[in-house]
C-alpha positions as CSV (number, residue, x, y, z in Angstrom):
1,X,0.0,0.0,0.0
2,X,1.6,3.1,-0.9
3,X,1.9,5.7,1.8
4,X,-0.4,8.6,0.1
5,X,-3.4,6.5,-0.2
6,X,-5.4,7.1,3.3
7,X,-7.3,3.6,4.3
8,X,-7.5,0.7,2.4
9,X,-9.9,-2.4,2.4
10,X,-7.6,-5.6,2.6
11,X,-9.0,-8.9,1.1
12,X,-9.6,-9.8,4.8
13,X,-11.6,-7.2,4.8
14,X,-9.4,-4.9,7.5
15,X,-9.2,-1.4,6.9
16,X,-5.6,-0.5,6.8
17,X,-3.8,2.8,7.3
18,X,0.1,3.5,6.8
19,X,1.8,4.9,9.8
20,X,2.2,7.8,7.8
21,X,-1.0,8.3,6.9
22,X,-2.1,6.8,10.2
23,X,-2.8,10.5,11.6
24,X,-4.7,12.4,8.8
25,X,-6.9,9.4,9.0
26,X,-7.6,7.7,12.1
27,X,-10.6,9.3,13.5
28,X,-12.0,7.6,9.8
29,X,-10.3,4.8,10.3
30,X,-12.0,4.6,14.1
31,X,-15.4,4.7,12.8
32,X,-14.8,1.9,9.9
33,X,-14.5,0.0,13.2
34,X,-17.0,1.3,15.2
35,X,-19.5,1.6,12.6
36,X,-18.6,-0.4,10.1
37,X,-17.8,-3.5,12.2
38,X,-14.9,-4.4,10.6
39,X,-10.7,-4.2,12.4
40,X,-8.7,-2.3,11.9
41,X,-4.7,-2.4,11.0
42,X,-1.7,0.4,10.9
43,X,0.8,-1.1,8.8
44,X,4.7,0.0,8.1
45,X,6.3,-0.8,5.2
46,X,3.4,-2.6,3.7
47,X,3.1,-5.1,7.1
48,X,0.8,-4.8,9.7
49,X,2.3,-3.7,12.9
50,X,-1.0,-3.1,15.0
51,X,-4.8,-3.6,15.2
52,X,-7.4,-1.6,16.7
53,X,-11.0,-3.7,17.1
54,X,-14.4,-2.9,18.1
55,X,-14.3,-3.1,22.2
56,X,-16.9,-6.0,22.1
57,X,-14.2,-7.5,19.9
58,X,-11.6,-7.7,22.4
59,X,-13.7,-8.0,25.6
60,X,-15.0,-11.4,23.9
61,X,-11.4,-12.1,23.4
62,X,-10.2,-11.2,26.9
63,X,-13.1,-13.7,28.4
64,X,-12.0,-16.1,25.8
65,X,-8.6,-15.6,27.4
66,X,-9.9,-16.1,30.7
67,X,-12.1,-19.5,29.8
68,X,-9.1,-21.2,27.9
69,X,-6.5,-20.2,31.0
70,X,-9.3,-21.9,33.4
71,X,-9.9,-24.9,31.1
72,X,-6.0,-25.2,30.7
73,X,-5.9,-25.8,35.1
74,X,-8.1,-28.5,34.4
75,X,-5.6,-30.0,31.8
76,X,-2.8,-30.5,33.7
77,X,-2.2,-33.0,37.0
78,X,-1.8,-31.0,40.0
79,X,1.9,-31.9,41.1
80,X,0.6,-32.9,45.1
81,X,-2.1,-35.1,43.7
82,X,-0.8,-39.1,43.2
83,X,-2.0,-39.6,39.4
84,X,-2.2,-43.3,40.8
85,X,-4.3,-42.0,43.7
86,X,-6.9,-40.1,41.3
87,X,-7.8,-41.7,38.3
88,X,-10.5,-39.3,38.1
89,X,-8.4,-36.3,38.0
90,X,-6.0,-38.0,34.9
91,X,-8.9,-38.8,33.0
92,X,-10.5,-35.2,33.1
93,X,-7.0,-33.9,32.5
94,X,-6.6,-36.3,29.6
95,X,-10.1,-35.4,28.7
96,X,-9.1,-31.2,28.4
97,X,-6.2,-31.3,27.3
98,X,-6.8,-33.8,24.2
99,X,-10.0,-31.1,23.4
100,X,-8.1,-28.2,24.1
101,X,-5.6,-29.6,21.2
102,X,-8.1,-30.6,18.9
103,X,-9.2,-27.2,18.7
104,X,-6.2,-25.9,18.5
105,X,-5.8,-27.7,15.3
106,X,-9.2,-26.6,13.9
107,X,-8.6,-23.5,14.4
108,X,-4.5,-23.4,13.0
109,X,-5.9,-25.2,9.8
């Protein structure tokens, strides 16, 4: 994207601004992602350096955050607890963990 040409529409649909034009144009490019629901992406030398999203966008993401960090105490075998001694707790363990990494690969593919 060349440098003089304000925000751009990406195939991904993100609206993109240059860090040079990131000024003259971010109270536009604010309101594509307010209003227009879409992200949006300052880029430098044609990369993306940083996002800005709609704020239910990344509270969704920060609870998403949250639930996975919970679920991810519930894959792994407290150290004090005998894995012998609690079958129970290795099998939901087991049970997390292998879901946790199928969706992991869903998602990655």
């Amino acid at each position: 994207m060349a440098a003089d040409q304000g925000i751009q529409i990406a195939k991904d649909g993100v609206a993109e601004v240059s860090m040079t034009d990131a000024r003259a144009n971010l109270t536009q490019l604010i309101r594509e992602v307010r209003y227009g629901g879409r992200s949006g992406a300052f880029t430098e030398r044609g990369r993306r350096s940083a996002y800005v999203v709609p704020s239910e966008f990344y509270e969704r993401a920060v609870r998403n955050a949250a639930i996975l960090e919970e679920l991810g105490g519930f894959a792994t075998i407290p150290p004090d607890i005998p894995p012998e001694d609690h079958p129970e707790v290795v099998q939901r363990a087991r049970i997390v963990y292998e879901a946790l990494d199928e969706a992991e690969q869903r998602v990655d593919s």
